[in-house]
C-alpha positions in Angstrom: 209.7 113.0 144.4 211.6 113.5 141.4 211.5 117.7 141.6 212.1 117.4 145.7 215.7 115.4 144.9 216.7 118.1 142.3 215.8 120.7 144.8 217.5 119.3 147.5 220.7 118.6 145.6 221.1 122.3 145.3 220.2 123.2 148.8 222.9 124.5 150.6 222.4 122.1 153.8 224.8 125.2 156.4 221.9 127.7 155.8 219.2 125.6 157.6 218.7 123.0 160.1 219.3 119.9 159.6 215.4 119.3 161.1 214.6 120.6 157.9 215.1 117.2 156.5 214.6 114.9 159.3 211.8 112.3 158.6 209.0 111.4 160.5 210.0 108.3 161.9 213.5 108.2 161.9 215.3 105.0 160.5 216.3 101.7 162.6 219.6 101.2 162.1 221.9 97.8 163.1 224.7 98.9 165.3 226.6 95.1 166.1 229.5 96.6 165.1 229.3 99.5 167.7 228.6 96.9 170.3 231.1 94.8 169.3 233.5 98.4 169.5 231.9 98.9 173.4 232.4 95.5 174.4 236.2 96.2 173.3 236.0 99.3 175.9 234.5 97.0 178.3 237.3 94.4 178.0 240.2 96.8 177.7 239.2 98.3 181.2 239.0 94.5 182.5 242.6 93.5 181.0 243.4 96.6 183.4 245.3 98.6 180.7 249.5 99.0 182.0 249.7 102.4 179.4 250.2 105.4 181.9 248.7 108.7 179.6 249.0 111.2 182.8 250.3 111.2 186.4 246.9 113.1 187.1 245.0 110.3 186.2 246.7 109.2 189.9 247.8 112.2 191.6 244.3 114.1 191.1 242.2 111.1 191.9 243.5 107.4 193.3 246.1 109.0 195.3 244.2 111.9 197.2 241.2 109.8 197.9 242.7 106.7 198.5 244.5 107.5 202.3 240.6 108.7 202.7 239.7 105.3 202.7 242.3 103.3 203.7 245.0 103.4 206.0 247.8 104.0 204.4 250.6 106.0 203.1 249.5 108.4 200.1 250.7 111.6 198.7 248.5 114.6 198.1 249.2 116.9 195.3 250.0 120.2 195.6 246.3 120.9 193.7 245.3 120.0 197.0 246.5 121.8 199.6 245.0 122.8 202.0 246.4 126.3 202.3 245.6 127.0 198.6 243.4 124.0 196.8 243.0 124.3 192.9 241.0 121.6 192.8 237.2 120.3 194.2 237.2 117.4 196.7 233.5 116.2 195.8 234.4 114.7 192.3 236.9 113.0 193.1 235.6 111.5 196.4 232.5 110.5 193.7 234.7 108.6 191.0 237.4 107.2 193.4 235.5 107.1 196.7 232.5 105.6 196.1 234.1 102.4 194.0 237.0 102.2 197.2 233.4 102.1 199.5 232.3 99.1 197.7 235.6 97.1 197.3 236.4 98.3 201.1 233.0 96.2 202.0 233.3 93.3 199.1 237.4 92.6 200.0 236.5 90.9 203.6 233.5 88.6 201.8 235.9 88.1 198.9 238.7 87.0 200.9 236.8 84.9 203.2 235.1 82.7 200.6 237.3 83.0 197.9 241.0 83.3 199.6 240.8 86.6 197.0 242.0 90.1 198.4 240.8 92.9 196.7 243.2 95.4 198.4 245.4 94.6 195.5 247.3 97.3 193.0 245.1 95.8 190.4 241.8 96.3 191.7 242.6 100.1 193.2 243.0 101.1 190.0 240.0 98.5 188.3 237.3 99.8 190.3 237.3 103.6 189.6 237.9 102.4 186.0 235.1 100.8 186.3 232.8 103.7 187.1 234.6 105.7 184.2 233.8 102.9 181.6 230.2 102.8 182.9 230.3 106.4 183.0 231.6 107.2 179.5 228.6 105.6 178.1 226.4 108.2 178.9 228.6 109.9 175.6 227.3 107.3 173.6 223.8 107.6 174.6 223.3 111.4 174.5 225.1 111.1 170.7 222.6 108.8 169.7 219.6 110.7 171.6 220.8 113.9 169.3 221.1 111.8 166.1 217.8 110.3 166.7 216.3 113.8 167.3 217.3 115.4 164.7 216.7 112.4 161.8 220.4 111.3 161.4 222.3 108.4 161.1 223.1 107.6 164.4 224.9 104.0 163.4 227.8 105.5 161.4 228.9 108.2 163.7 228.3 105.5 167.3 230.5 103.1 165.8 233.2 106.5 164.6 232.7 107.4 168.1 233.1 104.0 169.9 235.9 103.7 167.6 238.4 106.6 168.5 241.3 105.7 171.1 239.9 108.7 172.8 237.2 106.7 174.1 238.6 103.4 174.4 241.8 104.8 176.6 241.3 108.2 177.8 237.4 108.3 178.7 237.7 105.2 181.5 240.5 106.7 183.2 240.0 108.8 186.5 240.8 111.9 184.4 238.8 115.0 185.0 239.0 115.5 181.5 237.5 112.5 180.9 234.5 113.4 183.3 234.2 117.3 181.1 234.4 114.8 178.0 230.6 113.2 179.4 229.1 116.8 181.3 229.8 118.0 177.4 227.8 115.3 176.0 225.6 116.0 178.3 224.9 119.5 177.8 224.7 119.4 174.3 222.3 117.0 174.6 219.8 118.7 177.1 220.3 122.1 174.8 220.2 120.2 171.6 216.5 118.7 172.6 215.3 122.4 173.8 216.0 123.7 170.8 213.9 121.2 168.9 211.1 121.4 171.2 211.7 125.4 171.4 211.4 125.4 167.8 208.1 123.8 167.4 206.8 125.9 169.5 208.0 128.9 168.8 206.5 128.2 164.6 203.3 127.0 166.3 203.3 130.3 168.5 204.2 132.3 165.5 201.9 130.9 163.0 198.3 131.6 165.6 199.8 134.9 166.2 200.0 135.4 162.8 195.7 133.7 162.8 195.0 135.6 165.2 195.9 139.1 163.8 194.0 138.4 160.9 190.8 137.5 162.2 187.9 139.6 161.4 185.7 138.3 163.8 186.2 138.5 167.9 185.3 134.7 167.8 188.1 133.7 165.4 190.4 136.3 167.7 189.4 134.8 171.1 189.7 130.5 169.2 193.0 131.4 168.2 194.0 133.6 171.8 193.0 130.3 173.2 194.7 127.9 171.5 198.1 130.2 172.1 197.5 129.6 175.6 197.3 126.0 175.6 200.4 125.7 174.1 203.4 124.7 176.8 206.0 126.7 178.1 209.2 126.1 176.8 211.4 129.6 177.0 213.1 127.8 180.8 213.2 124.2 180.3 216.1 122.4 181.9 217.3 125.4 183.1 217.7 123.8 186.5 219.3 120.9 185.0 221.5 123.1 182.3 222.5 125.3 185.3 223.4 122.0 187.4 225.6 120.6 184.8 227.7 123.5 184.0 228.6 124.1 188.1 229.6 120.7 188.2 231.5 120.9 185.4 233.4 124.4 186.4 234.3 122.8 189.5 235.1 119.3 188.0 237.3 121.5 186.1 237.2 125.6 185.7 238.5 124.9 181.9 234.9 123.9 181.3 233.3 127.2 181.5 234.9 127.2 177.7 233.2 124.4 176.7 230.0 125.4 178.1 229.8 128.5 176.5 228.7 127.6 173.3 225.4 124.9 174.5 224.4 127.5 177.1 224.7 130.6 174.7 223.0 128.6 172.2 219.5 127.8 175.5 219.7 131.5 175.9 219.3 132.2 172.5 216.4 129.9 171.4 214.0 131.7 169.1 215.4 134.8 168.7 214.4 135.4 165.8 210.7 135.6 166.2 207.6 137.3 167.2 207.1 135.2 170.3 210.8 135.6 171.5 212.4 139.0 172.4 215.5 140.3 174.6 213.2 140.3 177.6 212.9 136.5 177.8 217.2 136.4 176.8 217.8 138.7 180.0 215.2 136.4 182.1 216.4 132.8 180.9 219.9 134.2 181.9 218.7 135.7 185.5 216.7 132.3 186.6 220.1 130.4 184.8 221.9 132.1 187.6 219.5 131.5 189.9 219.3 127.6 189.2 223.3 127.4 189.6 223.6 128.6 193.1 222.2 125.9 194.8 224.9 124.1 193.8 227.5 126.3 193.8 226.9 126.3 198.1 226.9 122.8 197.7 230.3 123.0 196.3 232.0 125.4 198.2 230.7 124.0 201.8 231.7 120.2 201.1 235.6 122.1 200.0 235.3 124.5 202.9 234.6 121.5 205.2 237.0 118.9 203.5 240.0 121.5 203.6 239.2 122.6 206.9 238.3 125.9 206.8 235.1 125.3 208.4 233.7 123.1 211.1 230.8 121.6 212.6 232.3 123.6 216.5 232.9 127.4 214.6 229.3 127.1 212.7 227.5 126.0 216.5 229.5 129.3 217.9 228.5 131.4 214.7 231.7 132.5 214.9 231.7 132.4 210.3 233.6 134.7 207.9 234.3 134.8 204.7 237.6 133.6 205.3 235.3 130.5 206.2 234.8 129.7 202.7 237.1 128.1 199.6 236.4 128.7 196.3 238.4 126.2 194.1 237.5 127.5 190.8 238.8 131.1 191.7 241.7 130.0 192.9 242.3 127.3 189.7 241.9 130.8 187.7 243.9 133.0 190.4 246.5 130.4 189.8 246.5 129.6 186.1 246.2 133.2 184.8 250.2 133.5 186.2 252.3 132.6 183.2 254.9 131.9 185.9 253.2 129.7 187.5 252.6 127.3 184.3 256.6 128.1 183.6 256.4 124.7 186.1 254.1 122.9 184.0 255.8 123.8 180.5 255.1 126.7 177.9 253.7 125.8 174.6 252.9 128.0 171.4 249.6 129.3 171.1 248.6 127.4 167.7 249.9 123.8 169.5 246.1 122.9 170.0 245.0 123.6 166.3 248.5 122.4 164.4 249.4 119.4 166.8 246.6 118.3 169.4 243.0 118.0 167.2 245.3 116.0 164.5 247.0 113.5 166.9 243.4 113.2 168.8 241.4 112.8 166.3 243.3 112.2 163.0 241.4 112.2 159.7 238.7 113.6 161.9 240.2 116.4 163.1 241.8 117.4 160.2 238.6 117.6 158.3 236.9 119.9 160.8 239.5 122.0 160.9 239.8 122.4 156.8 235.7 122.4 156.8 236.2 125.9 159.4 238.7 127.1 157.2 236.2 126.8 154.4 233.5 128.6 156.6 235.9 131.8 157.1 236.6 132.0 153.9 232.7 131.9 152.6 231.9 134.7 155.5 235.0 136.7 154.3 233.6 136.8 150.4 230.0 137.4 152.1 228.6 133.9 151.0 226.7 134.4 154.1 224.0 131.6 152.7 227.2 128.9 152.7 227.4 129.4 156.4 225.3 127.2 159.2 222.1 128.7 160.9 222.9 130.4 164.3 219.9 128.5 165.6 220.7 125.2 163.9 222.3 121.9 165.5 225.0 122.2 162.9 226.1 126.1 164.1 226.1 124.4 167.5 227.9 121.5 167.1 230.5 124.1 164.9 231.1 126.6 167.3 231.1 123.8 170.5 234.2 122.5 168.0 236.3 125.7 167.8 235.3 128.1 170.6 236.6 126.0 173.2 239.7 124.7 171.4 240.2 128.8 171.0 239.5 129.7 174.2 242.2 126.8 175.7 244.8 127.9 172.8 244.9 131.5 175.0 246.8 129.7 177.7 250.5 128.6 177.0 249.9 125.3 178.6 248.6 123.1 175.9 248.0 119.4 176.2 246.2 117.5 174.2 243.9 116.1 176.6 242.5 119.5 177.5 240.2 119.4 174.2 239.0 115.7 174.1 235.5 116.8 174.8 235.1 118.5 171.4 235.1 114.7 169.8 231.7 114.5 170.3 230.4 117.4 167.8 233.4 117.0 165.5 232.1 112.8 165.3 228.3 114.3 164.7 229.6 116.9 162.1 232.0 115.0 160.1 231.8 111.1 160.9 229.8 110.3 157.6 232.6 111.9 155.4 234.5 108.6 156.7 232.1 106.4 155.4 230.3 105.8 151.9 226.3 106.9 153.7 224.2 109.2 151.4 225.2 112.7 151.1 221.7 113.6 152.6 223.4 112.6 155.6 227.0 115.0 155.6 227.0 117.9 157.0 229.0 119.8 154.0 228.4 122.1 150.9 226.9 120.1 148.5 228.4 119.8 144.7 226.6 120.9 141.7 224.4 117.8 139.8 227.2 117.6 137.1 230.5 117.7 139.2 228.5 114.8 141.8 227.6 112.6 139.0 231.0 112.5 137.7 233.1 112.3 140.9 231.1 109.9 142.8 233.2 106.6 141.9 236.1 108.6 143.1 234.3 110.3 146.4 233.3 106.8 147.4 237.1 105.1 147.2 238.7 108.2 149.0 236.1 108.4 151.7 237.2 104.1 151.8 241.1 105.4 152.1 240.1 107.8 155.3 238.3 105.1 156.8 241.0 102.7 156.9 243.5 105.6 157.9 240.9 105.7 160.5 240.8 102.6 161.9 244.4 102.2 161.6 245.1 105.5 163.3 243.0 104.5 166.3 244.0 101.0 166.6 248.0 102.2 166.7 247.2 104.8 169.8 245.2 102.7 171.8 247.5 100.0 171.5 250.5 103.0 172.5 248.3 104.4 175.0 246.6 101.5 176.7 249.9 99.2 176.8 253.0 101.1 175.7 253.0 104.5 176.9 255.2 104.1 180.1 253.6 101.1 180.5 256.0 99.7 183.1 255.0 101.7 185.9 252.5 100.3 187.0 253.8 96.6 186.6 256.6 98.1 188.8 254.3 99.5 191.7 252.6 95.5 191.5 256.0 94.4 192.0 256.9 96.5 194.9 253.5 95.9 196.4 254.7 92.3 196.4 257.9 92.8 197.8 257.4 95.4 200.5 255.0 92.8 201.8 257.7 89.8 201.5 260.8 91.8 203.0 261.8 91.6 207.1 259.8 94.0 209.1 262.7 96.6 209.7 264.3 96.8 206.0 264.3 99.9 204.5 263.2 100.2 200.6 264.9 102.9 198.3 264.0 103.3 195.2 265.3 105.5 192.5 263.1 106.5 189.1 264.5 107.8 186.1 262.5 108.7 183.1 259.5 108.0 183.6 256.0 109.3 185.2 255.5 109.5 189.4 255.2 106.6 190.9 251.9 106.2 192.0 252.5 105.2 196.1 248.8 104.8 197.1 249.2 101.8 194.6 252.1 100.1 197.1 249.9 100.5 200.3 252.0 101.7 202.3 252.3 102.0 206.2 250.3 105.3 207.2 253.5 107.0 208.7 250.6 110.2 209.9 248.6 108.5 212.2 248.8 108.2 216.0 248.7 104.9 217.0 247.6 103.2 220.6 249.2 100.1 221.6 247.4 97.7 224.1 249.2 99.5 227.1 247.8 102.9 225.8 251.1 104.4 225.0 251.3 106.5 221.5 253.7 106.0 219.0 253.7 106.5 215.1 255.1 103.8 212.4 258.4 104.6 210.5 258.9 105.6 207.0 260.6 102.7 205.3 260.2 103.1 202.0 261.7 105.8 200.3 261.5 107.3 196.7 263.2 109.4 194.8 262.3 110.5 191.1 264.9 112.1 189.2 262.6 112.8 186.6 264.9 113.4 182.9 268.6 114.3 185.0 271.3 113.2 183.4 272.6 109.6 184.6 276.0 110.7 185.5 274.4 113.0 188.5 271.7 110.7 189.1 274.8 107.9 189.1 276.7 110.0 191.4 273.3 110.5 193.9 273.1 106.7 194.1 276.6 106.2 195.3 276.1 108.5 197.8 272.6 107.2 198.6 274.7 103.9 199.4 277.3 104.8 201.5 274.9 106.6 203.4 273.1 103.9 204.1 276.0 101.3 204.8 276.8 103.7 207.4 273.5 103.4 208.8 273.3 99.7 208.6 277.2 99.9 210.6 276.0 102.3 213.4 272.4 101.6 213.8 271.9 98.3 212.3 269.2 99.2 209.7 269.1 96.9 206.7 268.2 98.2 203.6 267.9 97.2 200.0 268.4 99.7 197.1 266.6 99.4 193.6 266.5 101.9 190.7 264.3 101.8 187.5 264.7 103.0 184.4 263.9 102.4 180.7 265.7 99.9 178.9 267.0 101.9 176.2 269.6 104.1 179.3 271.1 100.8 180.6 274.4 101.0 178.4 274.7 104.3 179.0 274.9 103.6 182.8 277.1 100.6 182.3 279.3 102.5 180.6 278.9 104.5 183.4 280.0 102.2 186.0 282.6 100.3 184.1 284.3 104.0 183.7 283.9 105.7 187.2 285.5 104.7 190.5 282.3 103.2 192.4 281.2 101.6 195.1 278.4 99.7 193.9 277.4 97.1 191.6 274.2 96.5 190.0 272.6 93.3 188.5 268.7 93.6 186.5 265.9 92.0 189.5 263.1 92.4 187.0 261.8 93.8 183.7 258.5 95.2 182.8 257.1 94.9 179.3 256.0 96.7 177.6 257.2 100.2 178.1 258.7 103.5 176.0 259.4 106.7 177.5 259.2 109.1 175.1 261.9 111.3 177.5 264.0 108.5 176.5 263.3 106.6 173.5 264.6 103.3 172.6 268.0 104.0 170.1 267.7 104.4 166.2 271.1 103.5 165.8 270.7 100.1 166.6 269.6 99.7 163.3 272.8 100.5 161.9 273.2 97.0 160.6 270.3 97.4 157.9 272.2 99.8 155.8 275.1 97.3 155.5 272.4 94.6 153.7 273.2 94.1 150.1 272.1 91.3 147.4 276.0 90.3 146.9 275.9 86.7 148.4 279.9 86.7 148.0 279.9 89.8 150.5 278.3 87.2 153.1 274.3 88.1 152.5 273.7 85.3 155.0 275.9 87.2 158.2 274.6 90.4 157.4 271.0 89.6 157.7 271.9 87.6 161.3 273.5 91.2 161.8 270.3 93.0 161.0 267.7 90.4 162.7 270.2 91.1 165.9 269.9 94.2 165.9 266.5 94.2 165.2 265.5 92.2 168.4 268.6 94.5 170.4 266.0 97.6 169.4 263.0 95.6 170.9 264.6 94.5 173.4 264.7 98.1 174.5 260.7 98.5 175.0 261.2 97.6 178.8 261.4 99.0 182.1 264.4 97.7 184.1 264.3 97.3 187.6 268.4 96.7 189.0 269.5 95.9 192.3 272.2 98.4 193.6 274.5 96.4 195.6 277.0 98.0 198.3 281.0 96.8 196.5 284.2 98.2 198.4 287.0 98.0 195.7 290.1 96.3 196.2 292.4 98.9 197.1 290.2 100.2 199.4 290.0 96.9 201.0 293.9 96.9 201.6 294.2 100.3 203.2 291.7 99.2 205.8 293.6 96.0 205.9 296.7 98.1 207.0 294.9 100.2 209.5 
């Protein structure tokens, strides 16, 4: 046992599989605290989290799918459009319109023996967070289905996986990249368990081939031709359901074909490097791989053509079918995106934003160590330490290159966000999630230390693998808590309000709202009156509802023109109200931290308006417009001279302390029509 340890220590774990090692019954493990960590998941999803990370998570999901379901008032992103969609209709109708099915049948019970309404802001937006919660599991379970294969500690990376704010904020909202974070998971896990089984065969296969050559006797020969053919076929398994997951993905998302490329090259590739595996069976597991996509792929592109409307049930009973007939969302997501104008709209970024800006602020301590452990890679394979580096056919050179290659591949486009690469937590947690804990180095995938340099550095390994730990933990608990609550967080308190009031207001008011700073307003949210729609009244005449709310987001303008639009908003409006007798009320939103600046505003200018604060919504920060530093002015003036009046200085600095806080909100004002004075007189006189 003794001699295997030594040997082992001195093992370079990158030049072979971790299967090498794995034991023959791998280790139970207690996991409370990653239960306790998806319970958390659970109840943050519940608590209905007010943090708004992206207006996609709305305007590619709850607000195309929504005026599918009910009848109301929603706006359709330009993503899809009809004359050019960028985007599949099937996922979306899957994660949004299969919860709205089930609330749609549960709200009339509900109501009826509960006096509870589900067509509430609250529960549009809990049910298809619901399905993403549930969803997002499947992560968890293929992680610890590819630990458990492979011999490793599945507990430590689980709970460093249910940990991350990636998967406690972004993976249960109705993001698509959310939905690429599980297809991942997913095919790393279906290649990660051919391999294994691909492996065993393939040294089984080997090994009576190798029997069977040296036989002397025609018996041995024809025992050993025998027992090659009993063993099972394993050069196509899961192709179909490899080949299923990657369509999916591509048109969940066309970005996916980077994060697929790695797993799939990886089931093409299996065994190589044997007798019993040759480029023959490469070119065929890649032909059938084709093969077993298409299926889907028609299934794709006829529920789009149909949805969009470029084919019906009418041209298909005439035969009268072209290829104009036919969308193709991906192509057209790629037609689109590969136009640097076109992202212009969206904002450029540098190249190296992913790797410098986006793995660190997803994934910390994490991130930053599998970015140093690449870096340390390169450089072995640049001296030609080529035994340093991990085995192509080894879990450990997939989970590596499923890390990078993607992040690589996105970092080609100048649009960078950092929620393009959150799938690639998954193999950076199973590569590098024991280096944030104190388990046995058996376990971490690194280069492992001489005896010496291990025995005398392992007091010190253990307390700074403690200190990244708690960075961590404090790390993650920070941005869910900004993410989940803070992050323009008042948005959707504000569409509950206006829900509320639209509903309370007389029948002909007209609503205007104006938005400043902060993310779209998410209107399928506010249910309102389906203005498209042809309606019948009982005498059979057709008539159409009027539009009487009205938004308008002015996104980061300056306030002094967005000032100036309100006032003539206003007077428009009172002229209205004279000539045609159409009330209206006028509100406008904005953070907290621009309200002096727009009373300044309206103390200085000539105006005909006034304004008064209906409601405030916290918590909320808009990074566009964050809360002022400078109120903190009154710290510097602090000093430990009581005769200089300690005492009023610290009421100074606790004001303006609270003054700074007091700025986390989003402000909702009433806009109110004011003539001034000497306007007043000259109508007087005439």
């Amino acid at each position: 046992m003794g001699r295997f340890l030594l040997k082992f220590e001195h093992k370079n774990e990158y030049r072979k599989s971790i299967d090498d090692y794995q034991s023959v019954a791998p280790v139970r493990r207690r996991i409370g605290l990653y239960w306790i960590l998806a319970g958390l998941r659970i109840t943050l999803t519940f608590v209905l989290q007010t943090g708004y990370i992206h207006p996609d998570e709305f305007f590619q999901s709850i607000e195309v799918i929504s005026g599918d379901h009910f009848d109301i008032d929603v706006y359709k992103s330009w993503e899809f459009n009809a004359t050019f969609p960028i985007r599949s209709i099937f996922i979306p109708q899957l994660v949004v319109g299969l919860p709205y099915a089930i609330l749609k049948r549960l709200s009339p019970y509900t109501f009826h023996f509960l006096g509870l309404s589900l067509k509430r802001p609250y529960f549009f937006v809990l049910f298809p967070r619901l399905f993403m919660c549930a969803f997002s599991f499947l992560s968890d379970y293929f992680l610890y289905k590819i630990c458990y294969m492979y011999g490793q500690n599945y507990r430590v990376r689980l709970v460093t996986y249910a940990s991350s704010y990636v998967m406690l904020t972004y993976a249960t909202r109705t993001l698509s990249n959310s939905i690429e974070l599980v297809l991942t998971a997913a095919l790393l896990y279906f290649v990660s368990r051919c391999m294994v089984y691909s492996e065993k065969v393939v040294l089984q296969n080997d090994y009576l081939s190798k029997k069977y050559n040296e036989a002397t006797t025609a018996v041995e020969r024809v025992k050993y031709y025998k027992l090659r053919a009993l063993l099972p076929s394993h050069s196509l398994n899961d192709c179909f359901v490899l080949a299923t997951i990657t369509v999916i993905g591509i048109f969940n998302r066309p970005t996916f074909i980077a994060f697929a490329f790695v797993p799939i090259f990886f089931w093409l590739q299996r065994g190589l490097n044997s007798k019993s595996v040759d480029f023959k069976d490469f070119h065929i597991r890649i032909i059938v791989f084709i093969l077993c996509g298409l299926p889907t792929i028609l299934f794709f592109i006829l529920i789009d053509s149909f949805y969009f409307g470029y084919l019906t049930i009418g041209e298909i009973g005439q035969l009268e079918i072209g290829i104009d007939n036919f969308v193709v969302t991906p192509v057209n997501f790629l037609k689109y995106n590969v136009k640097e104008e076109n992202l212009k709209s969206h904002g450029l970024h540098p190249r190296f934003l992913h790797f410098l800006v986006n793995i660190p602020l997803l994934f910390n301590v994490l991130g930053i160590i599998g970015l140093l452990t690449f870096m340390k890679m390169i450089y072995s394979g640049l001296k030609a330490q080529w035994l340093h580096l991990p085995r192509l056919q080894s879990i450990v050179g997939l989970m590596t290159f499923t890390f990078i290659v993607p992040v690589a591949l996105l970092s080609l486009f100048p649009h960078q966000e950092p929620r393009f690469i959150i799938p690639v937590l998954l193999p950076l947690v199973f590569l590098h999630a024991p280096e944030l804990s104190q388990v046995p180095c058996l376990d971490v995938v690194r280069r492992y230390n001489d005896e010496n340099n291990e025995s005398h550095s392992s007091v010190e390994l253990k307390r700074f693998k403690s200190k990244k730990l708690v960075v961590w933990y404090i790390i993650n608990l920070l941005l869910t808590f900004f993410y989940a609550f803070m992050h323009q967080g008042g948005v959707l308190q504000l569409a509950s309000h206006l829900t509320t009031e639209l509903k309370a207001k007389p029948h002909l008011t007209h609503v205007h709202l104006y938005t400043s700073y902060s993310y779209s307003l998410p209107t399928a949210l506010l249910q309102l009156r389906n203005t498209r729609r042809i309606y019948r009244s009982s005498s059979n005449h057709k008539y159409k509802l009027k539009q009487d709310f009205h938004l308008y987001e002015q996104g980061s303008k300056s306030l002094p023109q967005v000032f100036d639009t309100i006032a003539r908003k206003i007077k428009d409006c009172e002229e209205k109200f004279a000539v045609k007798r159409i009330p209206y009320r006028l509100y406008y939103a904005l953070p907290a931290s621009a309200i002096s600046e727009f009373a300044e505003l309206s103390n200085n200018k000539s105006h005909s308006f006034r304004f008064h604060v209906v409601k405030s919504f916290y918590p909320h920060i808009s990074v566009e417009k964050l809360p002022l530093l400078l109120s903190l002015d009154g710290l510097e003036h602090l000093n430990l001279n009581v005769n200089d009046g300690i005492f009023s200085n610290i009421n100074k600095a606790a004001q303006n302390i609270y003054e700074y806080v007091e700025q986390f909100k989003l402000l909702l004002l009433k806009i109110d029509y004011y003539m001034h004075e000497s306007k007043q007189r000259r109508n007087g006189l005439n």
